[in-house]
matplotlib code that plots the C-alpha trace (Angstrom):
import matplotlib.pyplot as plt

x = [-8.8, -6.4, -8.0, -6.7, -6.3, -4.8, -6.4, -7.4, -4.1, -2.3, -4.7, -4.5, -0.7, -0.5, -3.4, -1.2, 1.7, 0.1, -1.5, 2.2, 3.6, 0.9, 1.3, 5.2, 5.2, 1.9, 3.6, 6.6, 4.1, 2.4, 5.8, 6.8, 3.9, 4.0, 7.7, 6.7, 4.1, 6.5, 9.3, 7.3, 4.8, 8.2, 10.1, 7.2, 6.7, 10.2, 10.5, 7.1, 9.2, 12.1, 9.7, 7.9, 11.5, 12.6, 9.1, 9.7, 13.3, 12.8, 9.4, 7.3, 4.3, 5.7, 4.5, 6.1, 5.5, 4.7, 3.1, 0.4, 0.2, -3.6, -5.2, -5.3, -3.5, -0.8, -0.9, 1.7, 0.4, 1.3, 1.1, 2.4, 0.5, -1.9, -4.9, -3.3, -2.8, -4.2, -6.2, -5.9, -1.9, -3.2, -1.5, -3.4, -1.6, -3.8, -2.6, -3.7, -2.4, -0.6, -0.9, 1.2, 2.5, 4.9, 4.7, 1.4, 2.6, 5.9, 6.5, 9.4, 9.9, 10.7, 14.5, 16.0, 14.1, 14.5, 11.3, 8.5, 9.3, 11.6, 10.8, 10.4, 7.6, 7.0, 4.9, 3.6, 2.1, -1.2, 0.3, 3.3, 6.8, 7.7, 9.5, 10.8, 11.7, 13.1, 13.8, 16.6, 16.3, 18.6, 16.0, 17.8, 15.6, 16.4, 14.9, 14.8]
y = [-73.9, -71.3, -68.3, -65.8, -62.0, -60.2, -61.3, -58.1, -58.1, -57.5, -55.0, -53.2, -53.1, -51.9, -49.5, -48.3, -47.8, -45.0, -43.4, -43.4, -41.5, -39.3, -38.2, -37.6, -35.7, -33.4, -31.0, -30.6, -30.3, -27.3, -25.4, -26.4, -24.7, -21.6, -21.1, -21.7, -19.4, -16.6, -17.7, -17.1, -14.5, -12.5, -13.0, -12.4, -8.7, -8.2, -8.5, -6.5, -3.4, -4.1, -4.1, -1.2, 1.0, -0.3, 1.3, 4.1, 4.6, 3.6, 6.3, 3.2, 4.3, 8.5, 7.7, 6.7, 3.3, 1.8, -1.1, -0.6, -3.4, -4.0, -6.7, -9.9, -8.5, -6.3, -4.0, -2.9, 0.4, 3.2, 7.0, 9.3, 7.3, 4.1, 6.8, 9.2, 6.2, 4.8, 1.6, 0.1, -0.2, -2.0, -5.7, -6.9, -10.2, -11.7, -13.2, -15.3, -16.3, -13.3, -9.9, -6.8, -4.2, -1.1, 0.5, -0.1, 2.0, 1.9, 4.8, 5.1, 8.1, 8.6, 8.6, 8.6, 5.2, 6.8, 5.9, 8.5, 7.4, 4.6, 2.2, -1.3, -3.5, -6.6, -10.0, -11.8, -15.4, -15.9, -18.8, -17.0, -16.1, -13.1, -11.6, -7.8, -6.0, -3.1, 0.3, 2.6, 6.5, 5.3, 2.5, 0.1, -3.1, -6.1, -9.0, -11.0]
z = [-11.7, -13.3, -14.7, -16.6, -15.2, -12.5, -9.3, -6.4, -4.5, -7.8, -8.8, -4.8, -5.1, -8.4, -7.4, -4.2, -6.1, -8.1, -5.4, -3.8, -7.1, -7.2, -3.8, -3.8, -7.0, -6.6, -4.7, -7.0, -9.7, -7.8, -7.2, -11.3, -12.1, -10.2, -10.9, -14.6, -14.5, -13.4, -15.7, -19.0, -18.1, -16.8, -19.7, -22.0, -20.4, -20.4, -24.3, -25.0, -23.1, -25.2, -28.1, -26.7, -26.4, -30.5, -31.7, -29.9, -30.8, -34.6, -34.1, -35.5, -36.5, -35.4, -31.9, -28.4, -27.5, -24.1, -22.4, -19.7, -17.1, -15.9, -14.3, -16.3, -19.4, -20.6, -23.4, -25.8, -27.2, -29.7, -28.2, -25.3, -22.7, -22.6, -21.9, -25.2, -26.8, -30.7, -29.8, -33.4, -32.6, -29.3, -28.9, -26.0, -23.8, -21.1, -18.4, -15.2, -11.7, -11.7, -10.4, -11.4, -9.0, -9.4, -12.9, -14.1, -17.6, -19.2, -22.2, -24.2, -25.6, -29.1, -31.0, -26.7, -26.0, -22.3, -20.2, -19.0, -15.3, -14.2, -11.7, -11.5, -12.2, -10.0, -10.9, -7.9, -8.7, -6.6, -4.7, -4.1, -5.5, -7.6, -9.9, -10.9, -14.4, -13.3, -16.1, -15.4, -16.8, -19.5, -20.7, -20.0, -18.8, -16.3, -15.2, -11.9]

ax = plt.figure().add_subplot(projection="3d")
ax.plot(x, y, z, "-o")
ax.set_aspect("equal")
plt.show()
């Protein structure tokens, strides 16, 4: 007697055929994400300096401008120094997977735009991989 449905060897292969995808593309996934991860948090610091340098140049708010990298989050702040600095100008950014190293606080100064200290600033992902903004005396920011 026919019945309709799938009967269990259609149901094993189809099952079997999933687990197979699943298993060749989970580690691509993995690598998508931590590359990902880098790409955006990266670029996101990168244009909160250049934010951070137009404040300061265009003396927003009569201050210096900066952005203070801490552990989970990243702050772009109004004053001479994230310690000196007015909290109610404070745009706070968290982040996760990702730890910063280098330049933990980037000031611009005002009118010049020219840095405090220049240096680089480097973004490691937790499972590996990382990235560098580096800012020259003149202010000038790149990304790798």
């Amino acid at each position: 007697m026919n019945r309709p449905g799938l009967s269990l060897i259609e149901v094993m292969v189809v099952l079997a055929l999933v687990a197979w995808a699943l298993a060749t593309t989970l580690p691509f996934m993995g690598t998508f994400q931590k590359t990902e991860t880098l790409r955006v948090v990266g670029h996101d610091v990168f244009l909160t300096m250049i934010r951070a340098r137009h404040r300061a140049q265009t003396e927003e708010r009569g201050a210096a401008w900066g952005v203070a990298l801490l552990s989970g989050s990243y702050v772009l702040y109004a004053g001479a120094s994230y310690s000196e600095r007015v909290p109610a100008y404070d745009e706070m950014h968290a982040v996760s997977a990702v730890v910063f190293s280098g330049l933990s606080d980037v000031t611009f100064r005002r009118l010049s735009g020219e840095p405090v200290a220049a240096g680089t600033v480097t973004i490691t992902h937790r499972a590996g991989g990382s990235s560098a903004i580096t800012v020259n005396d003149a202010g000038q920011l790149s990304i790798e």
